[in-house]
N, C-alpha and C positions, 0 to 999 in steps of 0.2 A: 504494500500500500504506500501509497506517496504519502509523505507525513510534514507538516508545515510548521518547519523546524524557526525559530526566530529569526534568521534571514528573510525566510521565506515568507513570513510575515509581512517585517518590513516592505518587503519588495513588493507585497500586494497594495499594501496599504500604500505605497507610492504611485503604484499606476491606479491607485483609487478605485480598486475591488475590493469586494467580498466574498464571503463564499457561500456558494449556492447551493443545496443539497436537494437533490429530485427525483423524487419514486415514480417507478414507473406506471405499474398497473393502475386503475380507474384515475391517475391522473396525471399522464398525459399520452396513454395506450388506453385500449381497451383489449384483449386476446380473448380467443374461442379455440376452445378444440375443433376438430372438421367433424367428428361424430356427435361435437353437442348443436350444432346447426339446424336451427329449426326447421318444417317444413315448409313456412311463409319464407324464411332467407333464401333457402331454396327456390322457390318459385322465381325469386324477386332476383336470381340471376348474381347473388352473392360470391359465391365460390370463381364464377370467369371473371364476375368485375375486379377481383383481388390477381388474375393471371395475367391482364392486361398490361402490353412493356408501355405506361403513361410514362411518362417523368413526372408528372405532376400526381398523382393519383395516390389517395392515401390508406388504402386497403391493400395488404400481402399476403403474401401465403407462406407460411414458414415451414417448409415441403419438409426438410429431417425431422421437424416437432410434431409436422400432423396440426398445426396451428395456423388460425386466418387474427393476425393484427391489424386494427382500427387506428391510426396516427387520430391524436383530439385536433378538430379544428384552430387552426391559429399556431402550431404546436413546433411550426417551420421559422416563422418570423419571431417566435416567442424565443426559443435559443438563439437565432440572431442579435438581434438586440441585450438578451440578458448575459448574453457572456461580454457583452463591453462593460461593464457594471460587475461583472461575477465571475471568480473559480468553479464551473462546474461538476457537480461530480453526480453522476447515476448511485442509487442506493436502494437495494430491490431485496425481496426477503425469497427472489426467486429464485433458482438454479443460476449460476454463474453462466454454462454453454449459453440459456435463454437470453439472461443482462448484457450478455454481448453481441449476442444478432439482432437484439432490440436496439444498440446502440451503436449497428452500423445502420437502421433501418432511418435512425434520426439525425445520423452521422454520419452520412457516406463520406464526406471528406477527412474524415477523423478531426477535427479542426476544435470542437467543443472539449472532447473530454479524452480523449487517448486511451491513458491507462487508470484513468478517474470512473472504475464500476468495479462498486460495491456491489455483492449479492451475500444471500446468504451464509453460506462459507466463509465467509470474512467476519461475519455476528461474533461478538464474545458474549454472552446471553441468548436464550432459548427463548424465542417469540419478542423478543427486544429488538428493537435500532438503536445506537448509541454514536455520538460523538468522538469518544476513544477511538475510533478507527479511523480519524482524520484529528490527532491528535493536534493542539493548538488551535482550533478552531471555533470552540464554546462562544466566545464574546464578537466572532466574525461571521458566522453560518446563520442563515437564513434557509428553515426547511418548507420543502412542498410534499405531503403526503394526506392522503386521504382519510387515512385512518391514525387516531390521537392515542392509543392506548399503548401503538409499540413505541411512543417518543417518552416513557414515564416521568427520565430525565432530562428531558431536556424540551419541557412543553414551550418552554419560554423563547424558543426559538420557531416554535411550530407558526405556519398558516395553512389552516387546513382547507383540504380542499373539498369541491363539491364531486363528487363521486360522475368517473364518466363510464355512464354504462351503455353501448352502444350495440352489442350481441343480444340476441334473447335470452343466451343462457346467462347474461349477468343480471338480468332484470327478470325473472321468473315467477318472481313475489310481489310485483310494482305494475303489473299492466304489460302494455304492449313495448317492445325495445323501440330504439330511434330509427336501426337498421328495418323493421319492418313497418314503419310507419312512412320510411324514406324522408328521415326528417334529420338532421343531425346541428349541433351548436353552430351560432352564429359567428363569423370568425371574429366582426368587428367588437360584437359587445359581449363574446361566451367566457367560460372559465378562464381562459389562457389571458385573454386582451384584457380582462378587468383585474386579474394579480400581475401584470407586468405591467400596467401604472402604482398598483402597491409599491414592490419593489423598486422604482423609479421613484419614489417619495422617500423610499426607507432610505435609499442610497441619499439621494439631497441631503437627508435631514442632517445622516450619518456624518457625511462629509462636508457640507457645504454649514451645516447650522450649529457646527459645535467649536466655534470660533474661540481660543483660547483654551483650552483642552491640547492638549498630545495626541495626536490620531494613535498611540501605541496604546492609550489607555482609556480608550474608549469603545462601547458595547452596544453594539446591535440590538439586546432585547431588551432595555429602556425604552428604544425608538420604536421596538415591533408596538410594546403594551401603551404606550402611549399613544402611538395612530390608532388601534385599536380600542381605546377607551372614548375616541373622538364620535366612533359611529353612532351610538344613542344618545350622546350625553345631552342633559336635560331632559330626557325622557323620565317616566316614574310609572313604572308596570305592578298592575295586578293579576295575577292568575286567577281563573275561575274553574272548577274541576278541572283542573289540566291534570295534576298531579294525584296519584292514588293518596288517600284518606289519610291512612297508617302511616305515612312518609313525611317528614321534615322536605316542607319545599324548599328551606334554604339549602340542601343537599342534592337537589335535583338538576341534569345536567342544565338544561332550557334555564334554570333561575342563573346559576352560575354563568352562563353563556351571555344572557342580557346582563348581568354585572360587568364582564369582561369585556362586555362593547360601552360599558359606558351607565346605562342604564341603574336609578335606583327600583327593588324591587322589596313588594313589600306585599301584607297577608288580609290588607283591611282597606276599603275604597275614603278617601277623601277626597278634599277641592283640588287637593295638588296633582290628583293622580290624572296622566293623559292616556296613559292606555291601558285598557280590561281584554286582557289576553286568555282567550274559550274557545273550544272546541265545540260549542254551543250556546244559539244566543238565549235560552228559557233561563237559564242562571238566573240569582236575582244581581249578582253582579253585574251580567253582560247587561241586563234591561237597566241596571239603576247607568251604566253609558249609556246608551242608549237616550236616556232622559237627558243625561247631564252635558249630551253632545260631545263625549269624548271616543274617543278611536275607541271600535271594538275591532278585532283582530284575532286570525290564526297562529298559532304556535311557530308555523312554516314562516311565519313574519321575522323571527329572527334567526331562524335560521338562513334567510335569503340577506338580512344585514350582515351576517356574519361570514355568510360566504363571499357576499358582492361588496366589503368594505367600506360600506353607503348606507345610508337610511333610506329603503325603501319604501314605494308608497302604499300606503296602510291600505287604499281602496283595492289592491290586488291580490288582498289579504283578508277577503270576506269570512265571516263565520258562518257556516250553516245553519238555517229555522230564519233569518233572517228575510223577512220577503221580498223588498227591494233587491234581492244579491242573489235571489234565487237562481241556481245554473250557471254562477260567476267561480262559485267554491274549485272550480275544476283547473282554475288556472294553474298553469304550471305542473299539473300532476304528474309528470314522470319527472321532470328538471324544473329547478330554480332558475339555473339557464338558460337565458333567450334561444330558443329555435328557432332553425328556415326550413322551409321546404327542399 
């Protein structure tokens, strides 16, 4: 593993990078096996549209895996630009052979990341990703993964992402996939184009707004938790049966989540409070908004702030029983992220 020894530091920290840490599956692949291919993808001419010699085309077939990869929208221009700003590195809990024909797939010129892929085999812990395996990188790395649970250590570098699931078999439990609906992320405003202004802020803030400081002694997850406390703030949320009965809603991930954007969150409605967040409007919570003309809203409300690093508009975030909004609840149901046809 290449290891970023204090030279090495230095040196980044002089051509004014950092470092970028980026999983692959559901965010910025999606992979299928060829026997889990639905019979809609089938129809829909899936398997030739991945055999096709495009240059442009962002469907493969990884013929020794027995595997068809989905490139995420945006996912070409996104490593363009983020390696001027960042040390790339792949870090996948997959098979090593996989992590590297994934990452000639995004990499035909080798030019992002060489010998910068992590996969599994390189983990010092079991169902873990850690930062020890890019030693000296803690207060410089900036992560992208989907899932929060393998980062235990090192949340505070985390921006998590919105899961892209673009095969059938990734979405089995969510409705129809993207591939059979022939719908897929928008490149201008999807997952990829709206965290590579994130990072294009982090980097600013990093570099350009810590005037008087030592760039050797200065840290990335100050700047992550602080743009991220921007997204709600002034907000002040009440839950209404969202959370099971027996449960401490300050313990709940959704309370935590609107905390971490900014938001105060609390058990009992006042004047102060803007939004009553239900999964139903009969509550007498959601109806006492309702009267008091305050935002009522779906739970999915924050999780679209927290994926899209924005405050959301609360209208595209209707509660069900509500009659005005009747047959509006559907937005967004498979993605938080904007689709095209």
């Amino acid at each position: 593993m290449d290891r970023l020894s204090g030279s090495e530091v230095k040196n980044l920290l002089r051509e004014r990078k950092l470092v970028l840490i980026l999983d692959l599956d559901h965010t910025l692949i999606n992979s299928t096996r060829l026997h889990d291919i639905s019979a809609a993808e089938m129809d829909l001419g899936i398997q030739s549209a991945a055999s096709k010699n495009d240059p442009d085309r962002s469907l493969f077939t990884l013929q020794g895996m027995c595997m068809l990869t989905k490139l995420r929208p945006f996912v070409r221009k996104f490593l363009e630009e983020a390696s001027n700003m960042f040390e790339m590195y792949i870090y996948t809990m997959g098979f090593k052979a996989y992590a590297i024909e994934i990452a000639k797939l995004l990499d035909p010129g080798n030019v992002y990341f060489d010998s910068k892929v992590i996969s599994n085999s390189d983990c010092t812990q079991q169902h873990q990703k850690g930062l020890d395996v890019v030693p000296g990188a803690d207060s410089l790395a900036v992560v992208l993964d989907d899932t929060e649970y393998v980062w235990q250590k090192h949340k505070e570098n985390l921006i998590l992402m919105e899961r892209y699931h673009y095969f059938a078999a990734s979405c089995r439990h969510s409705g129809q996939s993207l591939s059979e609906l022939m719908q897929d992320e928008r490149e201008s405003d999807g997952a990829l184009a709206t965290i590579l202004d994130v990072l294009k802020r982090i980097h600013t803030i990093f570099f350009d707004l810590g005037v008087g400081t030592a760039l050797s002694s200065r840290d990335v997850r100050p700047v992550i938790k602080r743009m991220r406390q921007e997204v709600l703030q002034g907000c002040k949320l009440v839950f209404s049966r969202v959370f099971p009965s027996d449960c401490r809603p300050q313990h709940q991930i959704m309370w935590k989540m609107a905390e971490q954007l900014g938001a105060v969150c609390c058990s009992e409605v006042d004047p102060s409070v803007t939004h009553v967040v239900a999964v139903h409007a009969g509550t007498e919570k959601a109806r006492w908004a309702v009267k008091h003309k305050k935002f009522l809203l779906h739970p999915r409300w924050i999780e679209a702030c927290n994926y899209r690093w924005h405050r959301q508009p609360e209208e595209d975030f209707p509660v069900p029983g509500l009659k005005e909004d009747k047959g509006k609840e559907k937005v967004a149901e498979i993605s938080l992220t904007p689709v095209c046809n």
